[in-house]
C-alpha positions in Angstrom: 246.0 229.4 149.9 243.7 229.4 152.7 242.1 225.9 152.0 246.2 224.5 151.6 246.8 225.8 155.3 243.4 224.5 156.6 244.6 220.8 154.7 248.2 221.0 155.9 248.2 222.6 159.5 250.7 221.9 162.1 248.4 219.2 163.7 248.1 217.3 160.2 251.4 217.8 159.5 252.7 216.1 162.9 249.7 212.9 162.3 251.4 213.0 158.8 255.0 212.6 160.0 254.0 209.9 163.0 252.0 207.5 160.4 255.0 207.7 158.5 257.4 206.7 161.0 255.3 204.6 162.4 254.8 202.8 158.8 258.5 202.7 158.4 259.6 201.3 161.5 256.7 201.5 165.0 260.3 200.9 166.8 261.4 204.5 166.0 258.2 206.3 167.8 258.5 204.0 171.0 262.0 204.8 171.2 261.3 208.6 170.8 258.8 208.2 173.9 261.2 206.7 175.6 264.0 209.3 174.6 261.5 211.9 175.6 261.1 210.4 179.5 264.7 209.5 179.9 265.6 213.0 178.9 264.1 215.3 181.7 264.5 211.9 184.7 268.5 211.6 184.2 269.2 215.2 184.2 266.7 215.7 187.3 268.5 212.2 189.0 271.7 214.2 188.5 270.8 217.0 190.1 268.7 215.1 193.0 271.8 213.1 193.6 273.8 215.5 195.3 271.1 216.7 197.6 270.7 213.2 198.6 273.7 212.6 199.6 274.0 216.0 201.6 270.8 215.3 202.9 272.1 211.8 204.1 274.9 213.8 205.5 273.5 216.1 207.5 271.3 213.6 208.9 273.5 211.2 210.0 272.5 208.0 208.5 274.3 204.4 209.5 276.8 204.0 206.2 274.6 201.3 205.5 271.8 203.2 205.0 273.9 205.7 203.1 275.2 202.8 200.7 271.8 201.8 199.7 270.7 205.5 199.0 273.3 206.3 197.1 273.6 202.8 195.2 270.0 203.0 194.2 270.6 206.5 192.6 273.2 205.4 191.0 271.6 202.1 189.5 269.1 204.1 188.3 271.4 206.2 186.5 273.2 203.7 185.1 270.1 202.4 183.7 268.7 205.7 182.4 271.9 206.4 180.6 271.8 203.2 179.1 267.6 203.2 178.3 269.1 206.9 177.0 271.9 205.6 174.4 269.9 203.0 172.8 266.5 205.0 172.3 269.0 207.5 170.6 270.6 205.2 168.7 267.7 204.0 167.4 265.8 207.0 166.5 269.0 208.9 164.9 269.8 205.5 162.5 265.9 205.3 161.8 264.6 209.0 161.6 267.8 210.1 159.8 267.5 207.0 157.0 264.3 205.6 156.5 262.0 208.5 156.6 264.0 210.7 154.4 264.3 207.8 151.3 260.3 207.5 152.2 259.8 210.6 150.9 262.5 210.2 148.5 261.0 207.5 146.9 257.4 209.2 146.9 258.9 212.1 145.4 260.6 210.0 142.3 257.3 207.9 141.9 255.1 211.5 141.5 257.5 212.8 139.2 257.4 209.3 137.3 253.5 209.0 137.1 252.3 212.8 137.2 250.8 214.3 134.2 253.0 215.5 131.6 251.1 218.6 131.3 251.2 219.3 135.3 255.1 218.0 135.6 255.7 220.6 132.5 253.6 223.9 134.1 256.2 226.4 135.6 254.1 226.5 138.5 254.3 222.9 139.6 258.1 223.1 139.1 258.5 225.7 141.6 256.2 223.7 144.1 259.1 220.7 143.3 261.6 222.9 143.7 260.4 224.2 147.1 260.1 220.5 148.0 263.1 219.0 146.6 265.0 221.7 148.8 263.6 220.7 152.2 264.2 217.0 151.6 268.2 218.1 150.3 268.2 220.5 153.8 270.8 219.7 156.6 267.7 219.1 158.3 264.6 217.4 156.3 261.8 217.6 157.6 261.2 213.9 157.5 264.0 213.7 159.9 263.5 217.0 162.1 260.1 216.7 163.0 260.5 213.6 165.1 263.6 214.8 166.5 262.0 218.9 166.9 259.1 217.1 168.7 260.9 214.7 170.6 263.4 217.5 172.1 260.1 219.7 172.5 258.5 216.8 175.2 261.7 216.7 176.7 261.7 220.2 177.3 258.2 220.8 177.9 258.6 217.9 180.7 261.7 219.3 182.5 260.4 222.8 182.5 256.8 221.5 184.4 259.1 219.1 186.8 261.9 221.8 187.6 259.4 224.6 187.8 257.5 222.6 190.9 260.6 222.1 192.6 261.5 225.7 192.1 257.8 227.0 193.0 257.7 224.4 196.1 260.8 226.2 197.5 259.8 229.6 196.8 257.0 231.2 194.1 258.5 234.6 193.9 261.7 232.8 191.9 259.4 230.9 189.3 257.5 234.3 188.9 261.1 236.2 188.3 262.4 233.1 185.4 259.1 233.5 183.5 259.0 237.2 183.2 262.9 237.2 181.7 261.6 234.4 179.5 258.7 236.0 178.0 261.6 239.1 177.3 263.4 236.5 175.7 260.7 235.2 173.4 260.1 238.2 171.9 263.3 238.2 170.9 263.6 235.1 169.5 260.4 235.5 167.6 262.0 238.7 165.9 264.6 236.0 164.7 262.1 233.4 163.6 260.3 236.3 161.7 263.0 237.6 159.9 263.8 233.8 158.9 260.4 233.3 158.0 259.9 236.6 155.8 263.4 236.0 154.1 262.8 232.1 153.1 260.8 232.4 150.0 263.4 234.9 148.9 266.3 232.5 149.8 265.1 229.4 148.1 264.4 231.5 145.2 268.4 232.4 145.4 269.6 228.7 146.4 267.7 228.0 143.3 269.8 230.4 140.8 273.2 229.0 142.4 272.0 225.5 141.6 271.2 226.2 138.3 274.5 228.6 137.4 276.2 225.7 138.9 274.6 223.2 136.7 275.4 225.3 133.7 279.4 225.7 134.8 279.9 222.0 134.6 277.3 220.6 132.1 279.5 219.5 128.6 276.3 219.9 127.1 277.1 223.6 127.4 280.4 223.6 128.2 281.1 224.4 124.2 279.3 227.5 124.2 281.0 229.0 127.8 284.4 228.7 126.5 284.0 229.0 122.5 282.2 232.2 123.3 284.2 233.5 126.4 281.2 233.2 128.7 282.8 232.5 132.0 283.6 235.5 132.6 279.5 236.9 132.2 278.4 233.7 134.0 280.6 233.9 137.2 279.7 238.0 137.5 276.6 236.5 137.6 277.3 234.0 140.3 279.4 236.4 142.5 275.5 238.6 142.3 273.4 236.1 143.1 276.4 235.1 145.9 276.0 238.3 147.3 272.4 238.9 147.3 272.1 235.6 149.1 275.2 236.2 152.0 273.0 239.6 152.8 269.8 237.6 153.2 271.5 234.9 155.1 273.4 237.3 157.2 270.1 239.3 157.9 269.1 235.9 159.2 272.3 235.1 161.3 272.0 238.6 162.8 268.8 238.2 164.1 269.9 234.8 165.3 272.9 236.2 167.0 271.0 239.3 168.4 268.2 237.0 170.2 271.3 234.4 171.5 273.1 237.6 173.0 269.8 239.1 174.7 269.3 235.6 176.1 272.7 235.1 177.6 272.2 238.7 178.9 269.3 238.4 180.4 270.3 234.7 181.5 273.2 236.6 183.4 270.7 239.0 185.1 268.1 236.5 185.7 270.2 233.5 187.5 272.5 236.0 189.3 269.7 237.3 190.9 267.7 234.0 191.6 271.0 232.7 193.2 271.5 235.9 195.6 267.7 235.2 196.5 268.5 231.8 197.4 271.7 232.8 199.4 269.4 235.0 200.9 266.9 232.0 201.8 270.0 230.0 203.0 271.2 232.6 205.3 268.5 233.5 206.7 267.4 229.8 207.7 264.3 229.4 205.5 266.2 226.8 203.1 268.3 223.3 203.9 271.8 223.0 202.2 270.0 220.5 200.7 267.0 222.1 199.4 269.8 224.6 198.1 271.9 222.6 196.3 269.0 221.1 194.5 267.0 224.4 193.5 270.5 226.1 193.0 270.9 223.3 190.0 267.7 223.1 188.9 267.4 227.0 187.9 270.0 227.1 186.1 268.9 223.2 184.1 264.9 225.7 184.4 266.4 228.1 182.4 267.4 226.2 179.9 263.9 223.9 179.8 262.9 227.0 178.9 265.2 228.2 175.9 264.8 224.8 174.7 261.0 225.2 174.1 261.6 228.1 172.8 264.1 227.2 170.0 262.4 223.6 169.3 259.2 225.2 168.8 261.1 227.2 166.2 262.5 224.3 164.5 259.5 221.8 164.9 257.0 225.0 163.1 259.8 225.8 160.2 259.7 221.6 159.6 256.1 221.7 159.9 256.1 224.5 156.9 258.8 222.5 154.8 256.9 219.3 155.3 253.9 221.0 153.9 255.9 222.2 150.8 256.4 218.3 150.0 253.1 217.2 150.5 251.5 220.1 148.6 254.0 218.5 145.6 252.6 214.8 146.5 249.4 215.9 146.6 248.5 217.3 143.8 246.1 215.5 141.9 246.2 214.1 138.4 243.9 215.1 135.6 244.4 212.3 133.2 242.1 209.1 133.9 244.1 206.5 135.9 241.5 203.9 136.5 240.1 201.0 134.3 239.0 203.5 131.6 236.6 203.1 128.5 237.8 200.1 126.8 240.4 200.3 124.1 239.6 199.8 120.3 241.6 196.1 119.6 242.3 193.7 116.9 240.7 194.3 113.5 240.0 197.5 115.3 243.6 198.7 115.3 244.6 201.2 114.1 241.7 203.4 114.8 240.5 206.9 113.5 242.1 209.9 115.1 240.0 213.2 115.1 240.3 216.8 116.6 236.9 218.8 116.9 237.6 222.4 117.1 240.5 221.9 119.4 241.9 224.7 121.1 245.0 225.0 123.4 246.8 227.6 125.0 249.6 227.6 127.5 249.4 228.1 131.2 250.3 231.6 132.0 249.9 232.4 128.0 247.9 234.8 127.2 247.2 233.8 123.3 246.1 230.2 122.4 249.2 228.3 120.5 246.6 226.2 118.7 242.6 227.6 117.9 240.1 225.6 116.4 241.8 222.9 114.7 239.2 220.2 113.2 241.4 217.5 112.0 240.6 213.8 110.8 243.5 211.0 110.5 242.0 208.1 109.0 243.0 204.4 110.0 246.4 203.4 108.0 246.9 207.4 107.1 250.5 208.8 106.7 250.7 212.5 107.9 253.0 215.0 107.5 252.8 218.3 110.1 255.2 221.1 108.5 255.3 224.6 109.5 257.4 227.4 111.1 259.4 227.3 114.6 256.8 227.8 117.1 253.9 227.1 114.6 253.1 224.7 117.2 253.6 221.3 115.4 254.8 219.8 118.5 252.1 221.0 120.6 249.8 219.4 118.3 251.5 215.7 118.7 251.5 216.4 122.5 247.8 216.7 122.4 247.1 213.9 120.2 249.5 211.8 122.4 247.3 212.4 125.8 250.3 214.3 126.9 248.3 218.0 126.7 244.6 218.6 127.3 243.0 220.2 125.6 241.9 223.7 126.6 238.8 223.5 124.5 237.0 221.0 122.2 237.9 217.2 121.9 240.1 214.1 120.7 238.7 211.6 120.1 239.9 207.8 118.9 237.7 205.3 117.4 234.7 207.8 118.1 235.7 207.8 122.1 237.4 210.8 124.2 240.9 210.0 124.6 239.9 211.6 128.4 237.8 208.1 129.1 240.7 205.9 128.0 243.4 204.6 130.6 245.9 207.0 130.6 249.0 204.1 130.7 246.9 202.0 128.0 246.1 204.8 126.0 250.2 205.6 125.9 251.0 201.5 125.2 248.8 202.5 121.9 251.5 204.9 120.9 255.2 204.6 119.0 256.7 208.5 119.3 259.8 209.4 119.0 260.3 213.3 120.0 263.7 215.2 118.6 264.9 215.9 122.1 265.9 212.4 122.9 266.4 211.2 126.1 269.0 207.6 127.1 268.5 206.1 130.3 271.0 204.4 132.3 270.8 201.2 131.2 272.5 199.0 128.5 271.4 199.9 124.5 269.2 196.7 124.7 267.3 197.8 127.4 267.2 201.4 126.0 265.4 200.0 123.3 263.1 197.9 124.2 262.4 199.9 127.6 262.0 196.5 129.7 264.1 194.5 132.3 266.7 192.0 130.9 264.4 188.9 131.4 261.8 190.4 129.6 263.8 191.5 126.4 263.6 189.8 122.9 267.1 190.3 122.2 266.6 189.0 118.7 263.8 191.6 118.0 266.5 194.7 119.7 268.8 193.8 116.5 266.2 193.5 114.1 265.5 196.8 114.9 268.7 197.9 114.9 269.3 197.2 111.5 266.4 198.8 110.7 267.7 202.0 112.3 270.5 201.7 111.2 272.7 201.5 114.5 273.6 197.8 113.9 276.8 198.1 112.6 278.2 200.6 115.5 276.6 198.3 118.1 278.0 195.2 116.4 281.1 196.7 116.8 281.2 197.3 120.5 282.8 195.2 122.6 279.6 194.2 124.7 277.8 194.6 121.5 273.5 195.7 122.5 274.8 194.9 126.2 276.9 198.1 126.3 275.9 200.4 129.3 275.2 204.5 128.1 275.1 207.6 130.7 278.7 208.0 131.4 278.0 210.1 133.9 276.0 206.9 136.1 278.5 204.1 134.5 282.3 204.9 134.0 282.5 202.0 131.3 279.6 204.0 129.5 279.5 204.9 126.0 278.7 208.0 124.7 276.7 208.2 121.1 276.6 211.0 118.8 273.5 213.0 118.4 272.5 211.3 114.8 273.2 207.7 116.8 270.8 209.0 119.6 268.2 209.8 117.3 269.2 206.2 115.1 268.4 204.6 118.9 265.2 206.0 119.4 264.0 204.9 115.9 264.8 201.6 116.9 262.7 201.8 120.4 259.5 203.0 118.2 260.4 200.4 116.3 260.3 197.6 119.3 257.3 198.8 120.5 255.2 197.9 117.1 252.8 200.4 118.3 249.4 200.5 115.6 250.3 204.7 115.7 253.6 205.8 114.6 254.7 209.6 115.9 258.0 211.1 114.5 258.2 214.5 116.0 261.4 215.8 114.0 263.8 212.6 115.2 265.8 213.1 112.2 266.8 216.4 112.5 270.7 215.8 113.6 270.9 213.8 110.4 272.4 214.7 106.9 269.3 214.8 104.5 270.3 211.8 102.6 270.2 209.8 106.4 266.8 211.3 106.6 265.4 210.5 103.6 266.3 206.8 104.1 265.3 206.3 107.6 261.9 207.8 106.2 261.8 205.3 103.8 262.5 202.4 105.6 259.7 203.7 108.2 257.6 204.1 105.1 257.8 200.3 104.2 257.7 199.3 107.8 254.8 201.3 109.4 252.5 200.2 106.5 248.9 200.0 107.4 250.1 201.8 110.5 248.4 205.4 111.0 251.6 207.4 111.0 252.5 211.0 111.6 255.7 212.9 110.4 257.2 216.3 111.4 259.9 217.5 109.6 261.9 220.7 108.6 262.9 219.2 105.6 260.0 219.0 103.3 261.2 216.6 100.9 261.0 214.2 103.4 257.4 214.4 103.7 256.4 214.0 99.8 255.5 210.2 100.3 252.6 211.2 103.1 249.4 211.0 102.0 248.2 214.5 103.4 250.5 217.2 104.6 249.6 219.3 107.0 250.7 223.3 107.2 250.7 224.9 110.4 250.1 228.4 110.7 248.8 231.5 112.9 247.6 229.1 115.8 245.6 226.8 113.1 246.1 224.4 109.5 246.6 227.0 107.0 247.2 224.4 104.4 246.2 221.0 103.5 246.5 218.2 101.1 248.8 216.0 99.2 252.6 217.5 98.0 251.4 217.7 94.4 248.1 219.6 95.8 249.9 221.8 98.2 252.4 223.0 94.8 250.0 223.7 92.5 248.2 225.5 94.7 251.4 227.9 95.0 250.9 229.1 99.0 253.2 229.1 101.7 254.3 225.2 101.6 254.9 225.7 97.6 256.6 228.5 98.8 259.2 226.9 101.7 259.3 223.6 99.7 261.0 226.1 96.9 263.4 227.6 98.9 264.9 224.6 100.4 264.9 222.9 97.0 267.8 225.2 96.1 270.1 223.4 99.1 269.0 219.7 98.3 270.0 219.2 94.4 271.7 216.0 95.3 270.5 213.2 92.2 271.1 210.6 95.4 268.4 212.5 97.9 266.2 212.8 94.3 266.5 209.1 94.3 265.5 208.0 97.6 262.4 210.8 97.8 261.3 208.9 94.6 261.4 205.7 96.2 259.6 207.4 99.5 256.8 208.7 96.9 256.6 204.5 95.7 256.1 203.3 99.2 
């Protein structure tokens, strides 16, 4: 923690935001510069106005010599209003737009490119979280600290300029405005404590809501809330978490509303008594009406130079703090190797030899490894089958294999090389998987499938694979036919497809890759067993000379692999061919027997037969 505050101070943070700005649009900084001057010279002209003219007065100037006085002041404020209204026009359209999608677009390209394994810990998800929050604020960060900073100099300025015209009429006044100001900083501070101590805490809350919220309107569980009568639990729920977070924001707004009330108390105290001293002054003879007018303004515009420092500070350090939540998300580094990498096996080469020395994997924040000591070797060509319990950690397995998991001990390595040394990307290109929670983008079924932009699509090859799949014939029957736009909720002339078609889709995308490794990691499971056996057969044919690996529920799917795998207690209990694996009467004879008795159908007989000939 102490090296992140050392990396991300206020200072960096502030060099961070300007760069970015800067990058964006140099236009936006310039005209907070100018903002900043303009902001403490036309209130002071407007106060120095009126002693000019009294001044003027009293003197008994020609009425020339009062016209050009006055006519000068009032070009200039002309001209500082106007400098004024364009600097703020330009730093509200640019600081409130272009620095925001900035970091909106860096955000979306880190969780794009990040390691799987990093994008999947729970730990990184809170650090996105905490960052996702302060770009979605009222307020970003990418948009408050130019304007925190900006208002700061203004303030900063106007209480340096307005405290030597205060001190130059009398010291004792300046001396009575900064002890009722240090009062009301403590004060404020209490607030910005409270705020501070209470923030974690309230993100953590603002997090629930979001998610209860999610859940209320998401069809995907909308079946469950009402066939099971859970509105009633979930919105007890949300009333809690409500209430838990109205406290801590109220304990917030108190504080708040208790440091604004001591200020406009001791604001009442503080200028009532600076204007009886200068009453006093004026009286007496020691101060001009003109002299008076202007300090009489000027403690009152000193007063608030001074609050204003006090509350921008405020804001400027809590943007600070939220701008370091987003760049500890952006910077976190990736494990996997990004560069040029070992070179990749090609050619006659492809597809190489997969093989797992004593690989060993456990979870972050697990305390047992999932997987221990698994020695595997997949030959080139080699049809696998992984079958084993829920949790068994099948999946775990192809996420290793895949480069998607490291591993937390021993190697993988393909054609003889770490997968570590490889390109990450190229590595991936190397790779057909198709995972059972399947995932459409928002794009037409063509491009769904073959994952590219229109140009670069082989349209003809989208169909062929269709077929394959079979999805062809509900596609074909759509009126934009592999054109037809899915994600309802992004198009309203989207369509939606049923969880077998989904699965039917993603078939087809391993398919359009024509990867030299095939992964199936349970993509059939929405099907009817008869679906399954057939899409398992045509993948048979198609994938041959392909290394291929199968995970499956259904075991009879798996009989045409050439080595099944069992899973089991964190390691491969079992291992050989189907035939193997039943005569030696252990755990897979076992489960393959007891699903046997729900798959009698002669037609499912058929097609494993024809699996077992491929």
């Amino acid at each position: 923690m102490s090296k992140e505050k050392e990396a991300y101070s206020p200072w960096s943070n502030i060099v961070y935001s300007m760069r970015l700005h800067w990058r964006a649009r140099p236009l936006t900084l310039i005209c907070c510069v100018v903002s900043a001057i303009v902001g403490v010279a036309l209130p002071f002209v407007n106060i120095l106005m009126p002693k000019i003219v009294i001044d003027n007065l009293t003197a008994r100037v020609t009425p020339g010599e009062f016209i050009v006085s006055v006519g000068v002041m009032a070009l200039l404020l002309a001209a500082l209003s106007c400098a004024k209204s364009y600097a703020d026009l330009i730093t509200n359209e640019s600081v409130g737009t272009i620095s925001i999608l900035k970091h909106l677009q860096a955000t979306m390209h880190k969780h794009l490119t990040m390691d799987f394994e990093v994008l999947e810990s729970p730990g990184y998800a809170k650090l996105g979280e905490k960052a996702w929050r302060a770009m979605q604020s009222n307020h970003s960060p990418s948009s408050n600290i130019p304007r925190s900073m900006t208002m700061l100099v203004i303030n900063v300025l106007g209480f340096v300029t307005y405290g030597m015209v205060i001190v130059n009429v009398h010291p004792l006044i300046i001396l009575f405005l900064a002890v009722s100001a240090g009062i009301n900083w403590l004060a404020l501070s209490r607030a910005r404590k409270i705020e501070r101590e209470t923030r974690e805490e309230r993100s953590k809350l603002q997090g629930k809501l979001w998610y209860m919220q999610k859940v209320s309107k998401e069809p995907s569980g909308g079946k469950d809330v009402r066939l099971y009568g859970l509105n009633s639990l979930i919105s007890s729920v949300f009333k809690s978490v409500i209430a838990t977070s109205t406290e801590k924001e109220h304990k917030v707004a108190t504080g708040d509303m208790k440091a604004q009330l001591s200020d406009a108390l001791l604001g009442l105290v503080r200028d009532g008594a600076a204007y009886a001293f200068l009453i006093y002054l004026l009286m007496n003879g020691e101060l001009t009406l003109g002299n008076f007018v202007l300090v009489f303004a000027a403690i009152g515009a000193f007063a608030g130079w001074l609050s204003g420092i006090l509350t921008h500070s405020s804001e400027l350090m809590r943007a600070l703090s939220e701008l370091s939540d987003i760049r500890v998300y952006l910077d976190v580094p990736d494990v996997s190797n990004t560069g040029p990498g070992h070179e990749l096996p090609a050619g006659d080469m492809l597809p190489p030899a997969i093989t797992l020395n004593n690989v060993t994997y456990t979870y972050p924040e697990a305390k047992e490894p999932t997987l221990c000591g698994i020695d595997l070797v997949i030959t080139p060509g080699e049809r696998i089958a992984i079958v084993g319990a829920n949790g068994a950690g099948k999946t775990t397995l192809i996420k290793l294999i895949c480069g998607l998991y490291k591993p937390t001990s021993g190697e993988i390595t393909l054609g003889g090389v770490d997968i570590t040394r490889f390109n990450r990307d190229r590595y991936f290109a190397m790779l057909s998987t198709v995972f059972q929670d399947i995932h459409l983008f928002c794009c037409d079924i063509a491009g769904n499938i073959s994952q590219q932009s229109p140009d670069r699509t082989d349209y003809e090859k989208v169909k062929k694979c269709l077929e394959l799949s079979g999805l062809l014939e509900k596609v074909s029957g759509l009126e934009q036919g592999e054109s037809t736009l899915l994600v309802r909720r992004v198009h309203d002339d989207a369509i939606e497809l049923s969880g077998g078609e989904k699965q039917k889709l993603a078939l087809a995308r391993a398919l359009y890759k024509d990867a030299p490794v095939i992964i199936l990691d349970e993509p059939t499971a929405a099907l009817d067993p008869i679906a399954e056996s057939e899409i398992y057969q045509r993948y048979a044919e198609l994938t041959a000379g392909k290394t291929s690996i199968y995970i499956s529920h259904r075991l009879a799917s798996t009989r045409f692999c050439d080595r099944i795998l069992l899973i089991d207690d964190g390691g491969i209990a079992e291992c050989g061919t189907h035939d193997e694996l039943m005569r030696y009467g252990g755990k897979y004879a076992e489960m393959f027997n007891v699903q046997s008795r729900y798959y009698k159908d002669e037609e499912v007989a058929e097609n494993e037969d024809a699996l077992h000939l491929a």
